[in-house]
Every structure is written in C-alpha cells, then in structure tokens.
Wavefront OBJ file of the C-alpha trace (Angstrom):
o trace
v 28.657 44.304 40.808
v 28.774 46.034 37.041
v 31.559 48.588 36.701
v 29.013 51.125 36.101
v 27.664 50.913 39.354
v 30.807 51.389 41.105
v 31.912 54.250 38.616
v 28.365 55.470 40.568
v 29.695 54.728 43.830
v 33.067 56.211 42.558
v 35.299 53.563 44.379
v 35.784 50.014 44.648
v 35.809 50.754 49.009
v 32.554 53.132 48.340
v 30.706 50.393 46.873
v 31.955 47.585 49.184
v 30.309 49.852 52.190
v 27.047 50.333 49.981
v 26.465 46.337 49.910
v 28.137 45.940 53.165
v 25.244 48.323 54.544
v 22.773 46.269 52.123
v 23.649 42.770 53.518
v 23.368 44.245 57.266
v 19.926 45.836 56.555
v 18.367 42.864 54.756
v 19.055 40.450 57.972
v 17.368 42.637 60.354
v 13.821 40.968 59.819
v 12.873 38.690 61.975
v 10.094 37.045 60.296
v 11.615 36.646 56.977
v 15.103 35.912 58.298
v 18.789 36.008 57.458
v 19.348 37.018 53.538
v 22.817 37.324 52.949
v 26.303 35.765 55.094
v 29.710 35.762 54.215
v 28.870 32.815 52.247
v 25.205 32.136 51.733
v 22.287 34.167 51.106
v 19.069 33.174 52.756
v 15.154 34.438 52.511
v 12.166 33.502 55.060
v 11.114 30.060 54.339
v 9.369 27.590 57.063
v 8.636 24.169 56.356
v 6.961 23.056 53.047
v 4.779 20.751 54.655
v 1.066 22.229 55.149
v 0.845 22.393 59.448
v -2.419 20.036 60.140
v -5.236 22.400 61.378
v -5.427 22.244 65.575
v -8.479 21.406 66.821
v -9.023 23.993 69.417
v -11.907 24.400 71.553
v -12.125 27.603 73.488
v -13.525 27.022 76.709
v -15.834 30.096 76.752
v -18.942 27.598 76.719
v -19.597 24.193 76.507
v -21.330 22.485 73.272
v -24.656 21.975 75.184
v -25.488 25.826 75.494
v -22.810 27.107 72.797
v -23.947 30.253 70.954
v -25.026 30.551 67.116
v -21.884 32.283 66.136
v -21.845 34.866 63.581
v -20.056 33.936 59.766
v -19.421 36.489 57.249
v -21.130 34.464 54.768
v -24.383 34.564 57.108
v -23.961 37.130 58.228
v -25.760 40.859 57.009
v -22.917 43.225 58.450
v -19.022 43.315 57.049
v -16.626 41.743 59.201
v -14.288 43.000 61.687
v -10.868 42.633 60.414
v -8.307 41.326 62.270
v -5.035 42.349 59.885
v -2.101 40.019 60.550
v 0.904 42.098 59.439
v 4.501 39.943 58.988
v 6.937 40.003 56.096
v 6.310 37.374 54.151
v 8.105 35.177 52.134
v 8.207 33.674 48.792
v 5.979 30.897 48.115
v 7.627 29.422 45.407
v 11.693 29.531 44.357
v 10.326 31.504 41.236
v 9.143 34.547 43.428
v 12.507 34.829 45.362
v 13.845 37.294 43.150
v 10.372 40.120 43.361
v 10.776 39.390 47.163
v 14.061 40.572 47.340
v 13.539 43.294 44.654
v 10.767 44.617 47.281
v 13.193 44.668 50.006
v 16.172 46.210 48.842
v 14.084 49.058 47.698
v 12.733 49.471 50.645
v 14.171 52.556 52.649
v 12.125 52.000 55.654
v 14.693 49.127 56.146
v 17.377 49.864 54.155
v 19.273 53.871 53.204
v 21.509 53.522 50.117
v 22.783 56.022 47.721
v 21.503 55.612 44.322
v 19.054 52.991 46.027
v 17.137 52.629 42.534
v 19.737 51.849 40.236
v 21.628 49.408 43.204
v 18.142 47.330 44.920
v 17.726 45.050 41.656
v 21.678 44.230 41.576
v 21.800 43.238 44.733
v 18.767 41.663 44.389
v 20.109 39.807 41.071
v 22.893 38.837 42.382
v 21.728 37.742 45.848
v 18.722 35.203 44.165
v 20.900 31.977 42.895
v 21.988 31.528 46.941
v 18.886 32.476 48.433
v 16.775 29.812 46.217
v 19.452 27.343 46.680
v 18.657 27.634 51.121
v 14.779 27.699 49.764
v 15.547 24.366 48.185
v 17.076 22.921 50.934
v 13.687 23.824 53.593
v 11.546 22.193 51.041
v 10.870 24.531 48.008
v 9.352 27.923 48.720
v 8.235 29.542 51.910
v 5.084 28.431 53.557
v 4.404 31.267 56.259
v 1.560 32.159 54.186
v 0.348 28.738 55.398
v 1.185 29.405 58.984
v -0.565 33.211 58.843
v -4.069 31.717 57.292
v -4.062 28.438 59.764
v -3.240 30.838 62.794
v -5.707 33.536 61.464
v -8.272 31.486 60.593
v -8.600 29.252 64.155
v -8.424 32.839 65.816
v -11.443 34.069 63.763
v -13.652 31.036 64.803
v -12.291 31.897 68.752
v -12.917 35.217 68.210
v -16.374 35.391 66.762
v -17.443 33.485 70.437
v -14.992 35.372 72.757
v -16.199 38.637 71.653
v -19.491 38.293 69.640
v -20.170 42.278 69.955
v -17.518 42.340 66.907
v -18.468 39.453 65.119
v -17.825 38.254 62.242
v -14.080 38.970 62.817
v -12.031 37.847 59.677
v -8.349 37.595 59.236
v -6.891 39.007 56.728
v -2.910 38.616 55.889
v -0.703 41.942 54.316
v 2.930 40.814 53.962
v 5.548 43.559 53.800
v 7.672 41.813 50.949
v 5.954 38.745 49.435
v 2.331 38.209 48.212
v -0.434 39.356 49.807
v 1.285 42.838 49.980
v -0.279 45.278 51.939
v -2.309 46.888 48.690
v -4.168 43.170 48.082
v -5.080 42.877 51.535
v -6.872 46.577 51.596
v -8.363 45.450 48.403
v -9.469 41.986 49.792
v -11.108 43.740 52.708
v -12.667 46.482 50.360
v -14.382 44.120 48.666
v -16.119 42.632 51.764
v -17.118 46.305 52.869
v -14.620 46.145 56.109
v -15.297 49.427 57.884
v -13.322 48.022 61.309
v -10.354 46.907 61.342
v -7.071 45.599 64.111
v -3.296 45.942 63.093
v -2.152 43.158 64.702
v 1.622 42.500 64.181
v 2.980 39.108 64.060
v 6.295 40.080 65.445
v 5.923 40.103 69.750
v 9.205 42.263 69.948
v 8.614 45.759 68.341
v 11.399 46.840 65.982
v 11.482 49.682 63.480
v 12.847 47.212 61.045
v 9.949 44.723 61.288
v 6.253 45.954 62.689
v 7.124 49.736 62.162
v 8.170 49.138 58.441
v 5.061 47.139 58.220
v 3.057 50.040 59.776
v 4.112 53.289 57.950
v 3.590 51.166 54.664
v 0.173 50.617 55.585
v -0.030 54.120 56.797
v 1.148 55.105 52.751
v -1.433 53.054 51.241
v -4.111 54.096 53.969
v -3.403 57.760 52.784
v -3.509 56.379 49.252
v -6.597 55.372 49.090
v -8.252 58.357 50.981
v -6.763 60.815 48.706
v -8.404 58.645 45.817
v -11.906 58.560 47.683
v -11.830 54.705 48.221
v -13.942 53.837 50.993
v -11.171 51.861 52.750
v -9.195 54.989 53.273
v -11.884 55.712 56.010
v -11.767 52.417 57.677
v -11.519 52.891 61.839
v -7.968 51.594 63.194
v -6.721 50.488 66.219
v -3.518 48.411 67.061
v -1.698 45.561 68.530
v 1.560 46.716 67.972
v 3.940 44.701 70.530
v 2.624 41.957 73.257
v 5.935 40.549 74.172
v 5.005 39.295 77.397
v 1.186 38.484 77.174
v 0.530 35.848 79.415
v -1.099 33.710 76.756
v 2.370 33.779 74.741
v 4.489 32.987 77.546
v 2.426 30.329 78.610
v 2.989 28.917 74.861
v 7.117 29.135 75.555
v 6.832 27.463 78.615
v 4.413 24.394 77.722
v 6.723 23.907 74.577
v 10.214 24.297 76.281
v 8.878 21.811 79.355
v 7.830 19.208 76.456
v 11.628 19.369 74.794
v 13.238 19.436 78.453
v 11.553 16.263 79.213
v 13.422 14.528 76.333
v 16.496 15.091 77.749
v 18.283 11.971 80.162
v 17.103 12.869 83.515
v 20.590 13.541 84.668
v 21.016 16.013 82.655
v 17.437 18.173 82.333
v 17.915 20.837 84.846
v 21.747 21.442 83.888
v 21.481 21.759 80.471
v 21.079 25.707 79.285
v 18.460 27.101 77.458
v 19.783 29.445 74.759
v 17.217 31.977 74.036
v 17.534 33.041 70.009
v 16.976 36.176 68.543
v 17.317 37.556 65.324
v 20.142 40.416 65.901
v 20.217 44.215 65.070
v 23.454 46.015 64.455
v 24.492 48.262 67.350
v 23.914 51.513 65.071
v 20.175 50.446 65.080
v 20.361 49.590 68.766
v 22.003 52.121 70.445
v 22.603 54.996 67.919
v 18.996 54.967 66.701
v 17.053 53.584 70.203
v 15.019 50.944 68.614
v 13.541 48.721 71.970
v 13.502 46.021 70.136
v 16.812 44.570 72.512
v 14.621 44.999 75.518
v 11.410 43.790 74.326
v 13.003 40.530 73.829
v 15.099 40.552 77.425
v 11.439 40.948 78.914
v 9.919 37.760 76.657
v 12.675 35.357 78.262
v 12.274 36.970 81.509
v 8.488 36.360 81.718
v 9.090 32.541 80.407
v 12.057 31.947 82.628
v 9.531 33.537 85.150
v 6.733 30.442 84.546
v 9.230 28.141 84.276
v 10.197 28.617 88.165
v 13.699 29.404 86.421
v 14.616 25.548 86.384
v 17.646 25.655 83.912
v 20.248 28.010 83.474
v 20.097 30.624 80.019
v 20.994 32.941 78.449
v 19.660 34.883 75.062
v 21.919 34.935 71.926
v 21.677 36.788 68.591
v 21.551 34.955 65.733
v 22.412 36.082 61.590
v 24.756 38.928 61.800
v 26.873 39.652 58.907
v 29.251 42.074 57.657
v 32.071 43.936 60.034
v 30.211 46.080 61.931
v 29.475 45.734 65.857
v 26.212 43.849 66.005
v 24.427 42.153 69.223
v 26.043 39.698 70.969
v 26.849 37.431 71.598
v 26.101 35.643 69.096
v 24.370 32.033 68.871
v 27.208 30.075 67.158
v 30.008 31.731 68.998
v 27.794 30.997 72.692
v 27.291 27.021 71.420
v 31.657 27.028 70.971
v 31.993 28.447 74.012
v 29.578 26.181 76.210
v 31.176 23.438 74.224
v 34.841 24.309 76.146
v 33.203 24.426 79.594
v 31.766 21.093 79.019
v 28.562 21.313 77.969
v 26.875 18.204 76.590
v 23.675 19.791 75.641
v 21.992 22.774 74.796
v 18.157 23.691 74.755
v 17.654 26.540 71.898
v 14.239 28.345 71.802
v 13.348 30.511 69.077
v 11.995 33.637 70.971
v 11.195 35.883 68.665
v 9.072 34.300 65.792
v 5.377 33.401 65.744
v 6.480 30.710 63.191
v 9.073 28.388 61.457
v 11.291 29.664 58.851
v 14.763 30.020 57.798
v 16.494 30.905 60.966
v 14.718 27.819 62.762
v 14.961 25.688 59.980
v 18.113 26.405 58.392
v 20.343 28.251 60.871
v 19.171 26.604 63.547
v 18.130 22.905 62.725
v 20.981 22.351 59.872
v 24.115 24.767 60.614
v 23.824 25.350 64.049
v 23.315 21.188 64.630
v 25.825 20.714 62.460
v 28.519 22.772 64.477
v 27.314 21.584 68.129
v 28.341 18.204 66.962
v 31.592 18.828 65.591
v 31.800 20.478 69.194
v 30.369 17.512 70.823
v 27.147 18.977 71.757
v 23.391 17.783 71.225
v 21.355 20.954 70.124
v 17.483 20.204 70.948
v 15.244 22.805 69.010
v 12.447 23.624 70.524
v 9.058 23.778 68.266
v 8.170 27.091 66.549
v 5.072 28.305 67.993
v 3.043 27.384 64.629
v -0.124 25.837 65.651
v 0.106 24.738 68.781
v -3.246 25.167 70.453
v -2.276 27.427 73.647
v -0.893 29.797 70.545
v -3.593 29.907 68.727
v -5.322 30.477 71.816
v -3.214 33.419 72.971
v -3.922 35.135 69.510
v -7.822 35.071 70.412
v -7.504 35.877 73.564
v -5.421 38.905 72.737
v -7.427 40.391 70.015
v -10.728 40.085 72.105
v -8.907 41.435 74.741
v -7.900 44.568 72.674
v -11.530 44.344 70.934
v -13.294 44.626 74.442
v -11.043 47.987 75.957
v -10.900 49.570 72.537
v -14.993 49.266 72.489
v -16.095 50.037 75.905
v -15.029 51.203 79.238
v -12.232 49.657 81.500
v -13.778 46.953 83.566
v -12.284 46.351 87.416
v -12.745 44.038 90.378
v -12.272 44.506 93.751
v -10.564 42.056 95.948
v -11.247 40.592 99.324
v -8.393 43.448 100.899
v -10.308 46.211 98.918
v -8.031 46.750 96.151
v -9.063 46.786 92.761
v -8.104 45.430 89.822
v -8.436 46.302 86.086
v -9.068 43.730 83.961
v -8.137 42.528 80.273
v -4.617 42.771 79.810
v -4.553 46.856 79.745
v -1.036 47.070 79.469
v -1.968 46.088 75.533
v -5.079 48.002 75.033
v -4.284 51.747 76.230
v -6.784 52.770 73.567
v -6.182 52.733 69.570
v -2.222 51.838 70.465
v 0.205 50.508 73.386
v 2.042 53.920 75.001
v 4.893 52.757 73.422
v 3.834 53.066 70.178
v 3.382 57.041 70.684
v 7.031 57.300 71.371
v 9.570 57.328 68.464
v 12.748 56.548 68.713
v 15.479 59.077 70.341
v 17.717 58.747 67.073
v 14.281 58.749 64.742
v 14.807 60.900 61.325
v 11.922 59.005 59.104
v 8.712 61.716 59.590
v 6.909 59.138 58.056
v 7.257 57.216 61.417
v 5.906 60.289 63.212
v 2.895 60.744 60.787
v 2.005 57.174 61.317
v 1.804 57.107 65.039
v -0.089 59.920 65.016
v -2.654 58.697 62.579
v -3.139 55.306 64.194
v -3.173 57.066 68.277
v -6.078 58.820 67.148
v -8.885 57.839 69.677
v -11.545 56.815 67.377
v -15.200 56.483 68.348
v -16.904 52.924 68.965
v -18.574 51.678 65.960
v -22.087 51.072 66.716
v -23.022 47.598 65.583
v -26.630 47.101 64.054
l 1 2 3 4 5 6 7 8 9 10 11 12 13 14 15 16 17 18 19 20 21 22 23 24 25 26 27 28 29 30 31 32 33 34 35 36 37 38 39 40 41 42 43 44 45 46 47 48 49 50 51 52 53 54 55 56 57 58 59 60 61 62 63 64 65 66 67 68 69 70 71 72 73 74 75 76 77 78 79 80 81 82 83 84 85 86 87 88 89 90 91 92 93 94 95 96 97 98 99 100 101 102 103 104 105 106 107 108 109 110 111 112 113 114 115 116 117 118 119 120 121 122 123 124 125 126 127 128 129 130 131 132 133 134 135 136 137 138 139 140 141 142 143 144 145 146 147 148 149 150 151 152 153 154 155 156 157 158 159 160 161 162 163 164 165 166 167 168 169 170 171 172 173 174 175 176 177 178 179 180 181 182 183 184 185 186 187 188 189 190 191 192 193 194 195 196 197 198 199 200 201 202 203 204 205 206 207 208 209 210 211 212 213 214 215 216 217 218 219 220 221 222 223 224 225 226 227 228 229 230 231 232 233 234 235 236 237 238 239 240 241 242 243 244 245 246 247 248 249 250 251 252 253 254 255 256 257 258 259 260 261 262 263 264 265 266 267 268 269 270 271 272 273 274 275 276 277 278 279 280 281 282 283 284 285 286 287 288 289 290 291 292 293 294 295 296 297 298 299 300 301 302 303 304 305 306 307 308 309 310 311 312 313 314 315 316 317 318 319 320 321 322 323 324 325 326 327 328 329 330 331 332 333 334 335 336 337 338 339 340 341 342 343 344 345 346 347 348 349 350 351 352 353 354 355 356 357 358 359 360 361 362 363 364 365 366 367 368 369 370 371 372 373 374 375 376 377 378 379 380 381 382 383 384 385 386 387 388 389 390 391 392 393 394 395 396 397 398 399 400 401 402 403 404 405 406 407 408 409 410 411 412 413 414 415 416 417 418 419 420 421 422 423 424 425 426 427 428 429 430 431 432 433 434 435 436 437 438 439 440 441 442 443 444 445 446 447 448 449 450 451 452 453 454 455 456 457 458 459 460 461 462 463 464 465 466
C-alpha cells in the first residue's frame, strides 16, 4: 500500500484495519467465494470445462399428448423473465482485475473510509494471487456457463409447467462480473419484457449476497424510470430465499447417498458428513442480524431430515480471514480435530452454492484434501449441484410454483379427515416476496435496503396475457 494512502489513513495501524476490514468483506460472498487469506487471494471460479447439457424430461405429460409449447422466437408476446441474480465471476484471468475493482467499491458489501481512492489498490494489489488460484481451476470462471445451462433447461420446463406465462426466458445479471445487472435490463429491454421474477441463486439469504444483488437492481430499476425507459415499469415479484424447498433438498440427498455409497461398507454410516458454508464474521451475524446463519442450519436440517439422519454431521464455515471473531468452527480446524478422534473419513457437502467454484474447487478439492491427508483422512467431495437433473428440476418447479400463487388465487385440498391443505409451496410465494424479505435486519443502517423491500413487496396486479 503507497505511502500516500496511509498518510490518508494517517497510521500504519489505521490502514492495516482499513484492509483488514477489506479482506473480511470481500470473503463474505458465497457465490463468488474466498478473495483474500493470509496467504492467497482467491475470486469465484468453477470448473473450466463446459457442464454437458442434462437431458431432462419433466414429467408433466408424456410425448404422445405433449403440448405445442410456446418459444420467444414464435411466439407474438415478450417473454416472462425469469432473472437469475448471483455474483459472478471472471470469465477470463484478464477480467480478474474489473471484477475485483467492482467489488471493493461496492459499499453494499464493503464500508471503508476514503473507499474511492483505496477499492482499486486493493484491487491492484490483490489481482497477481487471485489469477494465479484462477489458473490453477482451469483459466477463468465458468459460472456464467453453469447460470445459462441451469437457466436455459428451466425455461424449456417452465414454458410446459406453467404455460399461462409462457415464453419464460432466463436472463443472467451478475453483481460483479459480466452480465452486470445494467446488460441484463438492457437484454430484456430489447425483447420488450414487461414481467419479470428475481430469482436469487443463493438458497441462504444474506445481506452480503442476494440483498446486495437486490438493492443494485433496485438502483438501476429507479434509473431507468427516472429516464422514461420502459423497463423501469416492468412488474416484479421475487424468489428471494428457498433454503429448504423440497425440490433442493431432494437434490442434497440423491447426491450425498451417491458419494456415501463409495465409501467401504464398514465404514458408510460412521463416517461424518461435514456440512460447508461460506462464513460471515460475527459483527455481520450477531451485531447486524443477518439470518443468513440460520437459513443454512435449516438447509442441513431438512437434508439430514430425507436422509433418515443415517450419518453423523455437523456444519462448518469455511474462508475466514483476518483476526476478527468469525463463524465457527471452521472447516479446516473441524477436519484436524476429527482427525485426533480417529476419523478415517469425512463426507463434505457444499451447502450453500447452486454451483462449483473456488471454495469447492480450490478450498475444498485441493487445500482441504491436501490437509486431511497429511492428517490421515480421505475427504470425499460431494458434487456441486450444477446440472444434475433433480436441480434443474427444482429450479422449474420453484419458479412455476411462485408463477402460479403470484398470478392467481391460493389453491387447497381437503383430506380424507377434513383438513385442508394449501398447495404450491406457499411458504415461497406469500405474494410479490417471502415475509422475510419485508423484515430488515435489527442492526440495518443502509435505507437503501428499506427502499428496496418496499418497492419489490408491492402487490402488483396480474398481467393479463393476450
């Protein structure tokens, strides 16, 4: 850092605390992943090698009697945009610099004095490390990949689960990396997009991931209505959390069964599953509120749930840096310790990513392998959600879901004992949001954060389709 900086910061200590407080914002995203260590300085990066598209078939009718299903190149009405909302990463080692650049200035995620003049230091100085880990997952982040091959096999679901929308349309808006937010509004400008679904890629709701992602599109939203464009009138409603929608958890499970069954026999219903999450320092957690802690508690629940709890677990936190109290405990230090109680092997499950990327590629299949066998044990990954087919299922099946109760009445059913039953996962569809989303944080000072809730709760009106 230039002398002139820290003249700014008008000590050597005040400056130290500036980056300190840099390094721990920049790891709170979960989709992009750990940026900075003691030592090494990561960005969001899953595998180089394009996923092959699943072949999914939906089940809602059989080929004999299928419907015609609506396109939005055939078809005479815009499409119904499903808006996948993550942050991004670099595509290319070359872009790892502008990615950072965006996210040190961002003060959604990160509050620095003289945040201007200090975001493209940091940034500079951060780059050389963070394209070295790039080079080491395979050149440049492909979670733009992942986003289109998840979006696009939803689309095709969608259009037949819930033809009263169709053509549905993904479009992608990354918070950090190209397409930004901006060039996805402008992308679904230009195909005349009057309906539209925020639909965040990150299960657990935290401030630092899906609410940052919100309020910027709540900025842009504003933006463009101030300016007249007709995309600044386009009708919103949200999937803002879903961390225990039955189609997810049914994803965990089928994945974590297909690892457990490559373990010896002797050894599959001993061996502990160690649930991973990207941590949050305790300021965040406790000072500020954020339920991002709990949200992910009630993911491993619900899959430790379908699982018949088989196997002991517990859920670590992965990627904190810097001195301050974080959540714990924390992934490496839980491998050492199962390692000293005799533990031959662990079962680690990524639970808080739609997607590969650094933290399962990196952390997890090269550092944290590495140090369970100097410790003697065998670390099994299990596979990042990616394509597998009850995913991509779960991500129809949840947007029709929301699609049906945001566009008509609640549908119920009454059982054989005379109680009845709504239908349609309602606990995610309580209108244009989840009731969570209407309730900030207890430690919240950002008004932006208040502004944006309120704009999206807004009940809109069904759009009648021609």
């Amino acid at each position: 850092m230039s002398a002139s900086v820290l003249n700014v910061a008008r000590s050597q200590a005040a400056a130290s605390r500036i980056l300190s407080s840099a390094t721990a914002a920049a790891a709170l995203s979960s989709g992009g992943a750990r940026f900075i260590s003691s030592t090494t300085a990561t960005a969001a990066g899953p595998s180089a090698a394009p996923a092959e598209r699943a072949q999914v078939q939906s089940g809602a009718t059989s080929s004999k009697n299928a419907r015609s299903l609506a396109t939005v190149a055939g078809s005479s009405r815009p499409p119904t945009a499903i808006l996948m909302m993550n942050m991004g990463g670099p595509s290319t080692l070359d872009e790892t610099g502008d990615f950072l650049s965006r996210l040190f200035h961002d003060r959604e995620l990160i509050q620095l004095p003289f945040q201007k003049q200090l975001a493209p230091l940091i940034a500079k100085r951060r780059t050389p490390k963070i394209r070295e880990q790039y080079a080491k997952i395979g050149g440049g982040s492909p979670i733009l990949r992942w986003t289109r091959t998840q979006g696009e096999a939803m689309a095709r679901m969608l259009d037949e689960l819930h033809p009263e929308t169709a053509p549905h349309k993904a479009y992608t808006a990354f918070r950090y990396a190209r397409p930004l937010t901006d060039q996805a509004l402008d992308e679904m400008a230009r195909d005349g997009v009057t309906r539209a679904v925020g639909f965040t890629q990150y299960p657990q709701y935290s401030c630092s991931t899906t609410g940052s992602s919100l309020n910027e599109l709540y900025r842009e939203l504003q933006k463009r209505k101030a300016d007249g464009k007709p995309e600044g009138d386009i009708e919103w409603s949200l999937i803002d959390r879903w961390p225990t929608f039955p189609g997810l958890i049914e994803a965990f499970a089928g994945l974590i069964k297909t690892k457990l069954a490559e373990l010896p026999e002797s050894e599959r219903h001993n061996t502990p599953i160690m649930f991973s999450a990207h941590s949050l320092p305790m300021q965040i957690v406790s000072g500020r509120g954020d339920p991002y802690p709990a949200e992910v508690a009630a993911t491993v629940a619900a899959v430790m749930t379908r699982l018949g709890w088989s196997n002991p677990y517990r859920v670590t936190w992965q990627s904190q840096v810097g001195p301050s109290a974080w959540l714990g405990p924390q992934t490496s230090d839980t491998i050492k310790g199962w390692a000293k109680q005799g533990y031959k092997h662990v079962l680690a499950v990524p639970i808080a990513f739609t997607s590969d990327h650094i933290e399962t590629l990196y952390e997890l299949d090269i550092e944290l392998v590495e140090e369970a066998e100097e410790h003697g044990i065998e670390l099994k990954r299990v596979s990042s959600l990616n394509d597998d087919p009850t995913f991509l299922r779960a991500l129809a099946d949840l947007a029709a879901s929301h699609l049906a109760a945001h566009s008509s009445p609640p549908k119920s059913t009454t059982d054989a004992h005379g109680n009845t039953h709504e239908f349609g996962h309602r606990v995610w569809n309580q209108g244009s949001t989840s009731n969570q989303m209407m309730l900030r944080c207890p430690g919240c000072v950002n008004a932006t954060c208040g502004d944006a809730k309120a704009f999206f709760g807004k009940k809109p009106q069904p759009v009648q389709r021609a």
